[in-house]
Structure formats: structure tokens, C-alpha cells
KEDOGU-766801 format. One record per atom (N, C-alpha, C): x, y, z; residue number from 1. Coordinates in pm, 1 decimal, decimal comma, m for minus. Atoms other than C-alpha are relative to their C-alpha. Layout:
<rs>
<<X Y Z> NUM>
...
</rs>
This chain:
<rs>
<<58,9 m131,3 26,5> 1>
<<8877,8 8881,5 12135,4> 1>
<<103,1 107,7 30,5> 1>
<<m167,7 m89,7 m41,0> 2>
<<9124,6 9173,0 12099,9> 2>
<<m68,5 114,6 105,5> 2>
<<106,7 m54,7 m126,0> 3>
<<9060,5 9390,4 12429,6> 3>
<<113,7 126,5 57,7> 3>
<<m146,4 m107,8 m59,5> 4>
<<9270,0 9706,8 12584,8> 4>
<<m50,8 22,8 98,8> 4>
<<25,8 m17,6 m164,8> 5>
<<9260,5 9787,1 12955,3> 5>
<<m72,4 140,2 8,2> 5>
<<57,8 m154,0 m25,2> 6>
<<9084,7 10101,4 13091,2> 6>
<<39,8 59,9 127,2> 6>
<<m55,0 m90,7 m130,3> 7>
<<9297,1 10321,0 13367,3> 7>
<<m134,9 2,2 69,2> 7>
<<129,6 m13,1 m126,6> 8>
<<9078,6 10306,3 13688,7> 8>
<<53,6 64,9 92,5> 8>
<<m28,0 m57,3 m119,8> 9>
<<9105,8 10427,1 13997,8> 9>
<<m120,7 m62,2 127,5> 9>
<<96,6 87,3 m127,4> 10>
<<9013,6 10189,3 14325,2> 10>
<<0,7 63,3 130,0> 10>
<<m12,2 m62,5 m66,7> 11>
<<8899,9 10402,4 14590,0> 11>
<<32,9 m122,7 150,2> 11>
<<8,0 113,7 m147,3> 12>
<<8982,8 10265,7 14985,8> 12>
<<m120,5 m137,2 17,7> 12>
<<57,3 143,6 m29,8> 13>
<<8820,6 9962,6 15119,7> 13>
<<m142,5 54,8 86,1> 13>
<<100,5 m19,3 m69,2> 14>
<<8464,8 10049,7 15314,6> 14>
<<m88,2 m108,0 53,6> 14>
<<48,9 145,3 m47,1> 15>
<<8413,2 9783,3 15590,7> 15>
<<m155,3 35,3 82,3> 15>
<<140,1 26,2 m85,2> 16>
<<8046,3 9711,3 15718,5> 16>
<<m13,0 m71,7 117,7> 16>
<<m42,7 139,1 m139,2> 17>
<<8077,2 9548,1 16070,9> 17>
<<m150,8 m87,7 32,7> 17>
<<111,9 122,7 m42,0> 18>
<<7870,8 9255,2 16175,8> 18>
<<91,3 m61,6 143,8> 18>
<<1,8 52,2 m136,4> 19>
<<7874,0 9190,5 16531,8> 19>
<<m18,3 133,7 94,3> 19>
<<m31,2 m110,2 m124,2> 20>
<<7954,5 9411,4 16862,5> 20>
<<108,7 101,3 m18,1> 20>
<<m132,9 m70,5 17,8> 21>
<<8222,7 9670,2 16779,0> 21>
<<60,9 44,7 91,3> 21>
<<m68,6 6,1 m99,0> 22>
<<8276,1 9716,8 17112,5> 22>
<<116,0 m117,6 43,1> 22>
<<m63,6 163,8 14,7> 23>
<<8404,8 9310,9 17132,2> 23>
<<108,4 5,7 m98,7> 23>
<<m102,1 80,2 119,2> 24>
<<8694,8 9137,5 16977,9> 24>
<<m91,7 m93,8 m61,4> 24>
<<103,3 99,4 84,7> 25>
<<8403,8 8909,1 16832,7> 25>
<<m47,4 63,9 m71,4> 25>
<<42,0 m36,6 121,2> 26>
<<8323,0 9193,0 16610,6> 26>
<<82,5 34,3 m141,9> 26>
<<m96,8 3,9 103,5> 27>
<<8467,2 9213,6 16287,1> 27>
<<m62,5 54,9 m153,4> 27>
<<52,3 m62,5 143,7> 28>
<<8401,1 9338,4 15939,8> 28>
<<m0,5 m119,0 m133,0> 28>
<<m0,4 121,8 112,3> 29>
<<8216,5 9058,1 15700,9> 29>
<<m32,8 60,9 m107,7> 29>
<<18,1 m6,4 138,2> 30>
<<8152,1 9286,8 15428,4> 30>
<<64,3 109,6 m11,1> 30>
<<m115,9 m100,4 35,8> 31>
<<8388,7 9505,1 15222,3> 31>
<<m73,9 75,6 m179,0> 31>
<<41,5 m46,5 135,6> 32>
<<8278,6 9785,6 14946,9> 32>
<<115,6 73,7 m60,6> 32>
<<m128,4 m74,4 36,2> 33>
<<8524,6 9920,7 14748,1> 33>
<<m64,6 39,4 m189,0> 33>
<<3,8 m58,1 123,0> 34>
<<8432,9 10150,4 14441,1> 34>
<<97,8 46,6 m66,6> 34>
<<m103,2 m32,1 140,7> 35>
<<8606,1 10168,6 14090,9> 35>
<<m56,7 114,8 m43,5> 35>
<<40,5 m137,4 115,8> 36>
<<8592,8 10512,2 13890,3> 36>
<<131,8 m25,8 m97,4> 36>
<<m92,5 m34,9 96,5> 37>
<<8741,8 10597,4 13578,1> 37>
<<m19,2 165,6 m121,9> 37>
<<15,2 m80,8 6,6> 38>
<<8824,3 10941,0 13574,6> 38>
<<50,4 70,0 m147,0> 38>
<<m125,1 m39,9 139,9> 39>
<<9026,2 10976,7 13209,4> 39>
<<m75,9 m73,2 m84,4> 39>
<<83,8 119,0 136,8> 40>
<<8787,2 10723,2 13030,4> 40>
<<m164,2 100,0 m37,6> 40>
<<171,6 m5,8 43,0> 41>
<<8421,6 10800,3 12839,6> 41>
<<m84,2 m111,8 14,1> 41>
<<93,6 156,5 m25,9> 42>
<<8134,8 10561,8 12906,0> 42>
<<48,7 m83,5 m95,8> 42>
<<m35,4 115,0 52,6> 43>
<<8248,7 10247,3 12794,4> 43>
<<m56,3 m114,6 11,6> 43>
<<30,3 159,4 15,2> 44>
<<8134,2 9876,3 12714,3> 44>
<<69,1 m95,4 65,7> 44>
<<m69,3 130,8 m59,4> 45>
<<8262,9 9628,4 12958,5> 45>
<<18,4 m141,0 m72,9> 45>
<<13,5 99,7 37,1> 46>
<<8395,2 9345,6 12824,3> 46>
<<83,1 m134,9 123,4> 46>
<<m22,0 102,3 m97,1> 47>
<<8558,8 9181,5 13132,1> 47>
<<127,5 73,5 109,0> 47>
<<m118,2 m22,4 m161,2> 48>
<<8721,8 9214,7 13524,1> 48>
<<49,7 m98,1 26,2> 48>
<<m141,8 63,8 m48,5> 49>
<<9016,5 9075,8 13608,5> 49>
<<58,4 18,8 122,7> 49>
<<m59,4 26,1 m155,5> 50>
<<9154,7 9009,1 13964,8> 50>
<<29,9 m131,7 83,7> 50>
<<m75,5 123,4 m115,5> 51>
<<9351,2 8795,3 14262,3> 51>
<<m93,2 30,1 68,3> 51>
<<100,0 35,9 m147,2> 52>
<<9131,0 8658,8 14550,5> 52>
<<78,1 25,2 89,0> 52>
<<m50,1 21,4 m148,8> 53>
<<9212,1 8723,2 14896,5> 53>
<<m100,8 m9,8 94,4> 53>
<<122,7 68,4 m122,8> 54>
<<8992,2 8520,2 15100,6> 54>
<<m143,0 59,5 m9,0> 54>
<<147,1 m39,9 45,3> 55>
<<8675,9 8651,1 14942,8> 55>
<<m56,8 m112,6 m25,4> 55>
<<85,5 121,7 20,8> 56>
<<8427,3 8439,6 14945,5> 56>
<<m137,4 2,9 m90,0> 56>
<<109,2 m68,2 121,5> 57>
<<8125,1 8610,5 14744,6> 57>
<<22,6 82,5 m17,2> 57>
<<m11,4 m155,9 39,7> 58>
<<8103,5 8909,8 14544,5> 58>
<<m75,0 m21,0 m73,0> 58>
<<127,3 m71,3 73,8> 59>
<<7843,1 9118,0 14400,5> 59>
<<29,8 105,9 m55,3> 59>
<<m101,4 m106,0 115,0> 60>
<<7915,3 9419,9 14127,5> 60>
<<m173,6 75,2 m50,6> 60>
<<121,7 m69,7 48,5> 61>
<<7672,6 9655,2 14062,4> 61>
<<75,2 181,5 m79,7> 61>
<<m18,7 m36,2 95,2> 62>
<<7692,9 9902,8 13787,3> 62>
<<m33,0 143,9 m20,1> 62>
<<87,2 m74,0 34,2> 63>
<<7633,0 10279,0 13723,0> 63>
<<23,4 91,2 m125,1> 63>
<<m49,3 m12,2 146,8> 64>
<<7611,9 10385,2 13359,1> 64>
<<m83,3 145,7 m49,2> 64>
<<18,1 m130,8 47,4> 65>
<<7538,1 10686,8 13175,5> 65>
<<m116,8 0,8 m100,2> 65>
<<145,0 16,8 96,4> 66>
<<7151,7 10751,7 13018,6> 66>
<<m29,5 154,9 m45,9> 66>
<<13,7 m121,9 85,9> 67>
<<7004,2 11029,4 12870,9> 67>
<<m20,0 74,7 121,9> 67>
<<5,2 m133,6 m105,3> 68>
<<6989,7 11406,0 13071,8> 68>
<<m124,8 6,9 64,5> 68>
<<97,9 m23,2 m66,5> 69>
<<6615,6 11353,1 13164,5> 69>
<<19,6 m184,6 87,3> 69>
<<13,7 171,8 m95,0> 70>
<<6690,3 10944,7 13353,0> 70>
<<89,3 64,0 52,6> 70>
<<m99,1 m24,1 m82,5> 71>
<<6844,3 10998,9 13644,2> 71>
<<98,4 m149,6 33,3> 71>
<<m141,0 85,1 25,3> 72>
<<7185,9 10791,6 13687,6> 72>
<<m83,7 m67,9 119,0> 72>
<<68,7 58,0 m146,9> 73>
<<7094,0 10511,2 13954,5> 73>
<<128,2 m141,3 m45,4> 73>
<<m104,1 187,5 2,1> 74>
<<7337,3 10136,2 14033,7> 74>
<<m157,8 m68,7 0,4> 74>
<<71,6 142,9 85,0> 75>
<<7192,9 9816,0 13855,9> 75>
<<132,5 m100,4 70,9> 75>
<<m133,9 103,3 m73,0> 76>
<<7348,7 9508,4 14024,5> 76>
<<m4,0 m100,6 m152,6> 76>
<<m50,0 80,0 70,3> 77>
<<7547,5 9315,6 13764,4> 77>
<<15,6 m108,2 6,3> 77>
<<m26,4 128,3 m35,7> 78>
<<7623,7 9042,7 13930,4> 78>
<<m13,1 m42,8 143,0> 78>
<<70,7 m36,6 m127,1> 79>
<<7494,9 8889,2 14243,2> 79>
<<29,9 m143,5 58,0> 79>
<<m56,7 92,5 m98,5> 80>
<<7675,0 8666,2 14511,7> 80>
<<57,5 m110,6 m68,4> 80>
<<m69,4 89,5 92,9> 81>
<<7905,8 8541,3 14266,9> 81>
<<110,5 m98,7 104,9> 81>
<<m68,4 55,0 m77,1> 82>
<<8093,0 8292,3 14481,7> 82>
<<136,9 m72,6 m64,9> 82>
<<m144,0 32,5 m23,3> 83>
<<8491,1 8260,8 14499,2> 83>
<<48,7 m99,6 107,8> 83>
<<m103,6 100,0 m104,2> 84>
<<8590,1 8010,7 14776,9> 84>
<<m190,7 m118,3 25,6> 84>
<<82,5 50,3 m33,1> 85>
<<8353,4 7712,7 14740,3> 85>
<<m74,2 m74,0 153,1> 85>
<<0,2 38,6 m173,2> 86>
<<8409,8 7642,0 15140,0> 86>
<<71,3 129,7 29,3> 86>
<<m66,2 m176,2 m62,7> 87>
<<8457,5 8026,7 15319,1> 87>
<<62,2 m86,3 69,5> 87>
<<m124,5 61,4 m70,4> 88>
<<8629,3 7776,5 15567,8> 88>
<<99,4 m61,8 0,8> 88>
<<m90,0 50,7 m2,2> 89>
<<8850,5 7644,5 15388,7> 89>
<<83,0 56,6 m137,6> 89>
<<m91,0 m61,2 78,7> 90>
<<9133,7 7749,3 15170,7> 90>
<<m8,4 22,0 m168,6> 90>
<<31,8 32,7 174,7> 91>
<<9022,4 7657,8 14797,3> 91>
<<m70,6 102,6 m32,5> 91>
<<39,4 m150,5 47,8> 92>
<<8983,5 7973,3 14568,8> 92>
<<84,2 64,0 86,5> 92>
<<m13,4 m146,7 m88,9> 93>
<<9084,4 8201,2 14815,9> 93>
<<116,5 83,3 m38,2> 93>
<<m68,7 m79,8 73,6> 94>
<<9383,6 8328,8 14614,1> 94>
<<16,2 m44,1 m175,2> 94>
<<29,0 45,8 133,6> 95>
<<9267,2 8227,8 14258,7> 95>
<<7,0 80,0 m21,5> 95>
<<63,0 m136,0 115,3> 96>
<<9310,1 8447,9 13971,0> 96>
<<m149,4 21,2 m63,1> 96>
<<121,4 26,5 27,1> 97>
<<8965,0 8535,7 13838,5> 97>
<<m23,8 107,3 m96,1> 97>
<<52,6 m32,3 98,7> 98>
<<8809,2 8610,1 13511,7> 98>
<<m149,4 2,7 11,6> 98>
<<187,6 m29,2 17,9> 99>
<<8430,1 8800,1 13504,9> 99>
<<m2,4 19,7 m178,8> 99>
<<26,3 m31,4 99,7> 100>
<<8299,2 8844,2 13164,8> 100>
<<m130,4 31,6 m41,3> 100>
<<145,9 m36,7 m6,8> 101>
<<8028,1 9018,5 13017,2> 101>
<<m144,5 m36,1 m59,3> 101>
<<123,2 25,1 m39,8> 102>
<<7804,9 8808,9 12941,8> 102>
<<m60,8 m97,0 92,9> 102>
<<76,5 40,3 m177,6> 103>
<<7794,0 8668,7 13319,2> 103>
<<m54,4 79,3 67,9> 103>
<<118,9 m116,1 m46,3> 104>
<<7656,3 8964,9 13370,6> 104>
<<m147,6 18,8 34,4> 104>
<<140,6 m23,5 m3,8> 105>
<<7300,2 9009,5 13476,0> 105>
<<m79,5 134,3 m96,3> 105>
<<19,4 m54,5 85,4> 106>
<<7262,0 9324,7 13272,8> 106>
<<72,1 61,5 m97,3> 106>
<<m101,5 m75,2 151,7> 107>
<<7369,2 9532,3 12937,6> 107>
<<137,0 83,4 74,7> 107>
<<m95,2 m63,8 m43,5> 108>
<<7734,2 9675,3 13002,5> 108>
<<62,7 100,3 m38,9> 108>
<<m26,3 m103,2 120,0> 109>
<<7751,9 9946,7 12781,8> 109>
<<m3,4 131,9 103,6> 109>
<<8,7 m108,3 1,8> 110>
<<7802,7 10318,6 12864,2> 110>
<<32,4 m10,6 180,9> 110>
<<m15,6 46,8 m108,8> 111>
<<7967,4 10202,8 13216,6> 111>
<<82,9 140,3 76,0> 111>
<<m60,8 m150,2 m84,1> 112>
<<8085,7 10535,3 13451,1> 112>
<<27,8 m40,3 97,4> 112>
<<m26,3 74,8 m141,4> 113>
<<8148,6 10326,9 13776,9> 113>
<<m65,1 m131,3 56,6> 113>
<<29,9 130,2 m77,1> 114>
<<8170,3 10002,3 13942,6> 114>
<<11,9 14,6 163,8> 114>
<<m2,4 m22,6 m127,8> 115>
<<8089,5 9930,0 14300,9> 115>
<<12,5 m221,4 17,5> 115>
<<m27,7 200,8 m27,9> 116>
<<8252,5 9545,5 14416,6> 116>
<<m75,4 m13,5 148,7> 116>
<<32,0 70,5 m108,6> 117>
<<8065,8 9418,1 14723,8> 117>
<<77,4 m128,1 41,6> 117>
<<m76,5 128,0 m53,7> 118>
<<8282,7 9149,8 14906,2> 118>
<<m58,1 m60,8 137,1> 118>
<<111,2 m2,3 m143,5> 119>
<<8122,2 8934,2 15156,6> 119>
<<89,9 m160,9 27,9> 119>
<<m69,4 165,2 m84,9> 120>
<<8338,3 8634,6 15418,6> 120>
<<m56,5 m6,8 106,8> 120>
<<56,5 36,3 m146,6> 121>
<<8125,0 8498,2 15662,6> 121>
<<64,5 m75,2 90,1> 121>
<<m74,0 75,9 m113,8> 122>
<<8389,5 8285,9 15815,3> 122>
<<51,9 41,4 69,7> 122>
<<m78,0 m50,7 m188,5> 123>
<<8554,9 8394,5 16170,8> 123>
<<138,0 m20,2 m68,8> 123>
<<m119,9 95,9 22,2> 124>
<<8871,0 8203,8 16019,3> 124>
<<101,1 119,9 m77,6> 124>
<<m68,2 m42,6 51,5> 125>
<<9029,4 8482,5 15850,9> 125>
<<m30,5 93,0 m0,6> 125>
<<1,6 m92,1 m76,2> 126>
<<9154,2 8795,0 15982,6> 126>
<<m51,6 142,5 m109,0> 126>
<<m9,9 m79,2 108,2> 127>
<<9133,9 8997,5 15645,5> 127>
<<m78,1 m46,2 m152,4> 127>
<<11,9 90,6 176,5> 128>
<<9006,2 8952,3 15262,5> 128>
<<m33,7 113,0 m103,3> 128>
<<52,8 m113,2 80,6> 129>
<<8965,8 9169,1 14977,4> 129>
<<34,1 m58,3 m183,5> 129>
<<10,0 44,9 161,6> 130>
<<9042,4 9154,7 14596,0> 130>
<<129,1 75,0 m78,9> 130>
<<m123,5 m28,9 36,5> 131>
<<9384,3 9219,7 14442,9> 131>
<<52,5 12,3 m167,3> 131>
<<m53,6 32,3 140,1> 132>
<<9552,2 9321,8 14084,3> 132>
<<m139,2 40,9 m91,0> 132>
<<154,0 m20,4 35,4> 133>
<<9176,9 9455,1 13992,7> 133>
<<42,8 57,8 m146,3> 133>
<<m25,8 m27,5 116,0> 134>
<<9180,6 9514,1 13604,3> 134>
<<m108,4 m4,6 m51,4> 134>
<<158,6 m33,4 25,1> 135>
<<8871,6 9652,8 13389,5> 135>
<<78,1 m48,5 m140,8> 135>
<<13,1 55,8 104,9> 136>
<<8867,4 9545,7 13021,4> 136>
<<m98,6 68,0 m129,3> 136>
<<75,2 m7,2 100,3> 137>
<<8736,2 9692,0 12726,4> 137>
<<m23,2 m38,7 m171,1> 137>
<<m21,0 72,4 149,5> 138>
<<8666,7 9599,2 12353,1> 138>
<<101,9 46,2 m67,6> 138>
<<m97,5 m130,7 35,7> 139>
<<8940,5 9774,7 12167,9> 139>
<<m58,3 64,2 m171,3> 139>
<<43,0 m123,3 99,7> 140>
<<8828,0 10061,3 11926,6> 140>
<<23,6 m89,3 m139,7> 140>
<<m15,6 33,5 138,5> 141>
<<8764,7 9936,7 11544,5> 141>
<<88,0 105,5 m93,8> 141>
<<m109,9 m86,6 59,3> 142>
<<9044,5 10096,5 11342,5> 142>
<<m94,8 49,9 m131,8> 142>
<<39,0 m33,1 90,0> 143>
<<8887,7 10301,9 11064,4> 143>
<<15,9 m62,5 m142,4> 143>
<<m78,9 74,2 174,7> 144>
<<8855,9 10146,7 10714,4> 144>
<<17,2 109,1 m103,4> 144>
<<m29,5 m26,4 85,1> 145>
<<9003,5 10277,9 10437,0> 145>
<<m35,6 m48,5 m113,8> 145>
<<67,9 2,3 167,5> 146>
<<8828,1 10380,3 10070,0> 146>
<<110,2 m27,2 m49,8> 146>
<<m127,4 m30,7 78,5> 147>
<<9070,2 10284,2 9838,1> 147>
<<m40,3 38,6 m159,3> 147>
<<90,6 m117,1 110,7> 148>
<<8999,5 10450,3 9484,5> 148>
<<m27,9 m203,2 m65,3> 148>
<<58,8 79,0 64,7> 149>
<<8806,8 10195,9 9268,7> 149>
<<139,4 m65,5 m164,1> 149>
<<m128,0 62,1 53,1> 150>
<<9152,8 10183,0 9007,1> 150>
<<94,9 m113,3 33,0> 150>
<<m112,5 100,8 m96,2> 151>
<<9351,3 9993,2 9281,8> 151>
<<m53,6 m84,9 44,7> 151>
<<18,4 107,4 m26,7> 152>
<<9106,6 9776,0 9394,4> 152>
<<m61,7 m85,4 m116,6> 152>
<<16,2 76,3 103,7> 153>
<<9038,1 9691,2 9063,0> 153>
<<85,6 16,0 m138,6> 153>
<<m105,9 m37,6 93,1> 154>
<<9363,4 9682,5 8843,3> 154>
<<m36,8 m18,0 m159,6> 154>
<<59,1 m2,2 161,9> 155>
<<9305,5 9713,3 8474,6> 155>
<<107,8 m103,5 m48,2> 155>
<<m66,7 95,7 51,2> 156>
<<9451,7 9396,9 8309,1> 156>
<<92,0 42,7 m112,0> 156>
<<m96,8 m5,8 80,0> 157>
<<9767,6 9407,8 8122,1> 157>
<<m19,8 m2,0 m122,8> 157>
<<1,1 m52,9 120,1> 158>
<<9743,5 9593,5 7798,7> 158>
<<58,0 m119,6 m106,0> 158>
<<m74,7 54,3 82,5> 159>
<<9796,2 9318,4 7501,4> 159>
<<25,4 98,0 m115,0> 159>
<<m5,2 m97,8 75,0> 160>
<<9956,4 9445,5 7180,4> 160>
<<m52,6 m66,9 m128,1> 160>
<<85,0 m20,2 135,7> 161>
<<9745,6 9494,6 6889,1> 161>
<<30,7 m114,9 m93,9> 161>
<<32,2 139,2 77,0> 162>
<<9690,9 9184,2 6669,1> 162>
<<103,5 94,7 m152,7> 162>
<<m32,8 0,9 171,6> 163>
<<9865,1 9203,3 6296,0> 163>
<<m81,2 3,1 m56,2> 163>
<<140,1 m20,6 110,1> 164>
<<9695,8 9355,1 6027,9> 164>
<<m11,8 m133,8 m122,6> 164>
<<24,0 125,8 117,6> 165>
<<9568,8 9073,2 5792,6> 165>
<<65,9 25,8 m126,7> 165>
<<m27,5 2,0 154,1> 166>
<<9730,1 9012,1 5445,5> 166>
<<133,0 64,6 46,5> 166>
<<m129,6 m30,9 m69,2> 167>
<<10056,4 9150,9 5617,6> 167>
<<73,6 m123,0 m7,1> 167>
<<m56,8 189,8 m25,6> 168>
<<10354,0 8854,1 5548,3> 168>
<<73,1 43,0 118,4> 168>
<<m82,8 m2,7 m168,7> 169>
<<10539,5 8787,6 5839,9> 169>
<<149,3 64,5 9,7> 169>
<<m99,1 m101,7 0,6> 170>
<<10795,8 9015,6 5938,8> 170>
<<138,0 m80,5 21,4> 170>
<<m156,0 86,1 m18,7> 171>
<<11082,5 8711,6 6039,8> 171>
<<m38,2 m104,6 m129,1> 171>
<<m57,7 53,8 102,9> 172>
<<11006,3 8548,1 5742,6> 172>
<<45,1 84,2 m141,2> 172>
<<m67,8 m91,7 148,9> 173>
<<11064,4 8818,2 5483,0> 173>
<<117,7 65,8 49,0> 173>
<<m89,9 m43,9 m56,7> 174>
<<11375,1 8902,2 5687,5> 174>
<<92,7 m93,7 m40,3> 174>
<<m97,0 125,9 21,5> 175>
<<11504,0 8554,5 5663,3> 175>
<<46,3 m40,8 m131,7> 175>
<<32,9 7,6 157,8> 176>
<<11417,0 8574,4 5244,2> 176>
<<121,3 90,5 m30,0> 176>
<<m122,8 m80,2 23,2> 177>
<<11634,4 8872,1 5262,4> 177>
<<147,2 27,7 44,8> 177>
<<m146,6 m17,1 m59,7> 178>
<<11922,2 8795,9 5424,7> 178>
<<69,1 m127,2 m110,8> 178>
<<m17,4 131,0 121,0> 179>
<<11912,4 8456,4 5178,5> 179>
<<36,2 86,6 m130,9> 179>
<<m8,9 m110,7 122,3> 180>
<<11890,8 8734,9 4869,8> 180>
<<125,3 42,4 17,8> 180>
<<m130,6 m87,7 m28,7> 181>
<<12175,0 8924,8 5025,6> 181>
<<147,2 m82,9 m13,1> 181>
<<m88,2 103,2 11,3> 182>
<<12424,6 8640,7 5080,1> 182>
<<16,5 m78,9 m134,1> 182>
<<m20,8 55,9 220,0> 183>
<<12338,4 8497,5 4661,8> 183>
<<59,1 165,2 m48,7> 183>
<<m10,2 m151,0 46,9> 184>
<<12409,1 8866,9 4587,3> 184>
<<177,0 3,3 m14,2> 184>
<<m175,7 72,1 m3,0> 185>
<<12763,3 8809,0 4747,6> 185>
<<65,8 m55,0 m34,9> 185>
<<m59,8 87,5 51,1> 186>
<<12833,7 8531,0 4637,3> 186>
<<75,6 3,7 m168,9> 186>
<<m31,0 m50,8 167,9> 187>
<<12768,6 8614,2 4270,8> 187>
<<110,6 110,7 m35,2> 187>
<<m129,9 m100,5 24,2> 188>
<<13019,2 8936,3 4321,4> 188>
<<132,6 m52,9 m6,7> 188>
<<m97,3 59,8 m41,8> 189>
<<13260,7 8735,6 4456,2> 189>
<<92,6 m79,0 m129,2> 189>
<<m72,1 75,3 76,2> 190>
<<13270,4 8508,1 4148,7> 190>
<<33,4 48,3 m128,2> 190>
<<6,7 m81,3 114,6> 191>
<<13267,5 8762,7 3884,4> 191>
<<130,6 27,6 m13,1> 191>
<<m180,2 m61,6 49,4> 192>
<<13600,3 8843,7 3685,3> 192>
<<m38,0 138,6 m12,7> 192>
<<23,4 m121,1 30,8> 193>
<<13675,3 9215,3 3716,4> 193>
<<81,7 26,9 m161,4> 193>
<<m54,3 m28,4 109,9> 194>
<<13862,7 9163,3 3382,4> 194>
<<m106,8 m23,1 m121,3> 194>
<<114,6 63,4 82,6> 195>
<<13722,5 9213,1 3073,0> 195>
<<32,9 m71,4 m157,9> 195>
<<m38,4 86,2 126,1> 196>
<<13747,2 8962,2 2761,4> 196>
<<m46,0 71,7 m116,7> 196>
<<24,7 m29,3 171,2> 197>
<<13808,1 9110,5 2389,1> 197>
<<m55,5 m83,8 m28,0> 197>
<<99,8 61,3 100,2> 198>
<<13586,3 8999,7 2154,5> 198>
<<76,4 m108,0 m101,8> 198>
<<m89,3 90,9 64,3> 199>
<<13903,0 8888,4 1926,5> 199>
<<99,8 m74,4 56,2> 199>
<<m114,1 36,7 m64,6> 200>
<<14116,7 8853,3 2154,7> 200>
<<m6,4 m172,9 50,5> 200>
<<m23,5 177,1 m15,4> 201>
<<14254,9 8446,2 2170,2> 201>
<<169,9 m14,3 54,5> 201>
<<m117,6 m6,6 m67,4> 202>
<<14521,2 8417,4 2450,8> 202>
<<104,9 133,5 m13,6> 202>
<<m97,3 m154,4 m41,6> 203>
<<14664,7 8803,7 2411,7> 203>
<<61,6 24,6 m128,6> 203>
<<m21,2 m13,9 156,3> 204>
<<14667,8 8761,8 2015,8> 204>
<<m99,5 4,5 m65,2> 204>
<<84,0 m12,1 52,4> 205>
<<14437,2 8828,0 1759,5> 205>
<<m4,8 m120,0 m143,6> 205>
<<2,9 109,8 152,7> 206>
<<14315,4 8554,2 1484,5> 206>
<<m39,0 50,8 m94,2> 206>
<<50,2 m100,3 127,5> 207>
<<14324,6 8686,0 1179,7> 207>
<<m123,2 m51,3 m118,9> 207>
<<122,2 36,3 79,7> 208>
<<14067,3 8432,1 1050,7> 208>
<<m95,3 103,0 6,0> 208>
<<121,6 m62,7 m89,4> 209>
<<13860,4 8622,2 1311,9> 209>
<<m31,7 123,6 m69,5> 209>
<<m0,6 m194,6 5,9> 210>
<<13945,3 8985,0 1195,8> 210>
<<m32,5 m20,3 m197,1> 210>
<<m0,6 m5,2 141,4> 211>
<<13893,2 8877,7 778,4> 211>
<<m183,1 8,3 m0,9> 211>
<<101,0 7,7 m10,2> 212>
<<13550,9 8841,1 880,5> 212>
<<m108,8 107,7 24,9> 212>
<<52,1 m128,1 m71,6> 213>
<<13454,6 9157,9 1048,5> 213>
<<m11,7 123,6 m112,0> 213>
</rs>
């Protein structure tokens, strides 16, 4: 699916303590950390992207943009999605990780802020949070283009006009006359330009000939 990122902005970390905060036995097992995106318009989630660090569940809740009389309120998206199938032990805990939207619990459309809940109940590790955090959206349909009805439908190559009937053929009465032309030649060729007297017999005259006349 073709997809383009959406500039965010991940505010600080906001730890919830669980235990004595007076004690070194108290410690912070849950971590909130809200996404905004101050340069974007409500948008369609199509998927979060991030490194584990020793997170062990996470929950994602959603707050999206409705009409001017609904007041804006968070919808949880997703709910104790679990990253480290043992919090006590090392597996997951720096996995890359792909959400997508339709692991979602609800519609992801018209999205104005995310809120990540992170939750490690194990003692075993001093720190944990969520790293490389990347939002995801569909990427914009490029406008289509009318193209004129000429171009998408080319007019077929003009044939040329048929021969009028009873018309003889133009290379064979060519070929008739070049045959004509060449007997034409020929005959000049063999013609004496001299011309023969009537009495005349070798460049003398017979006088039988001339008693007659």
C-alpha cells in the first residue's frame, strides 16, 4: 500500500508511580507519552511504527476531529497490546513493531492526537519506553486527468479513395506507352532520309522509262 509519513511531535515521557515514592522500591510502571501533529489536517491512520524498549504492553487511544456541536473526547484504539511475551524476560523487548489500522479497535479517520500508554510490571528493568515512533498515512490520490475524447480515441488512418470504375489502370497504360514510344523509335531510326526518283535507276535515267511518261 503506497503510504507517506506524517511530521509529529512526541511530547516528554509522563511517569505514573506504583509503589512508595518515598522508597527505592518505588518506581514508575506506567509511562504516557502524547503524539500531536501540529502542521498536519485530520488524517486517516494507516499505521505506527516503532523500536521497543522493554515495554511490555501498550494501549493507544485516539482523539479525532467531529462536528462543532460533539465535543472532542479519547476513544481507546487499542488495548493492552502486548510487546514482550515474558515482562521478565528479554524477548520483544527491543523488536521493531508494526500497528496497523485495522488492529485497531475503532475507525481511524480524522485523527488530531495520539496518546501511547506503556505499562512494565517487572522490577527487572530500570527503564522502558518506545523508540523511532513513526505515524503513517495513506498517501493523497493524485488527480486524474480528462483527456479530450480525440486522444483517447484516435481516428483511424485515413485510406485513399478507391478508383473510379471503368478507369484502365494507370501502370498499365503507361507500360502500353512506353512500348508505343520505343516502335516509334525504332521506325525513325530505320527510315532513309534520302529520297528515291521515280526514274531514277542507279543515278541514270532509263529511257524506256521516260518514252512512256
Amino acid at each position: 500500500m503506497s503510504r507517506v509519513s506524517v511530521p509529529c511531535h512526541v511530547k516528554g515521557t509522563v511517569a505514573l508511580q506504583v509503589g512508595d515514592v518515598r522508597t527505592s522500591q518505588g518506581r514508575p510502571g506506567v509511562l504516557v507519552i502524547d503524539v500531536t501533529f501540529p502542521n498536519a489536517a485530520p488524517f486517516e491512520l494507516q499505521e505506527i511504527m516503532f523500536k521497543n524498549y522493554y515495554t511490555a504492553f501498550l494501549s493507544i487511544r485516539v482523539r479525532q476531529h467531529t462536528s462543532i456541536h460533539t465535543p472532542v473526547k479519547w476513544v481507546t484504539c487499542l488495548r493492552n497490546y502486548c510487546l514482550m511475551p515474558d515482562p521478565h524476560s528479554e524477548e520483544g523487548a527491543q523488536e521493531y513493531v508494526s500497528l496497523f489500522k485495522h488492529q485497531m479497535l475503532c475507525d481511524m479517520t480524522n485523527v488530531l492526537e495520539l496518546r501511547l500508554i506503556l505499562r512494565q510490571p517487572s522490577p527487572l528493568w530500570l527503564s522502558f519506553t518506545v523508540e523511532e515512533l513513526q505515524i503513517y498515512q495513506q498517501r493523497p490520490r493524485s488527480p486524474s486527468i480528462a483527456f479530450p475524447k480525440w486522444l483517447s480515441h484516435p481516428v483511424p488512418c485515413e485510406q485513399p479513395a478507391p478508383l473510379l470504375e471503368g478507369l484502365p489502370d494507370p501502370g498499365k497504360v503507361s507500360s502500353e506507352v512506353q512500348q508505343m514510344w520505343a516502335l516509334t523509335e525504332m521506325i525513325r531510326a530505320s527510315h532513309t532520309s534520302s529520297r528515291i526518283g521515280r526514274f531514277d535507276v542507279d543515278g541514270c535515267y532509263d529511257l524506256n522509262l521516260l518514252s512512256y511518261t
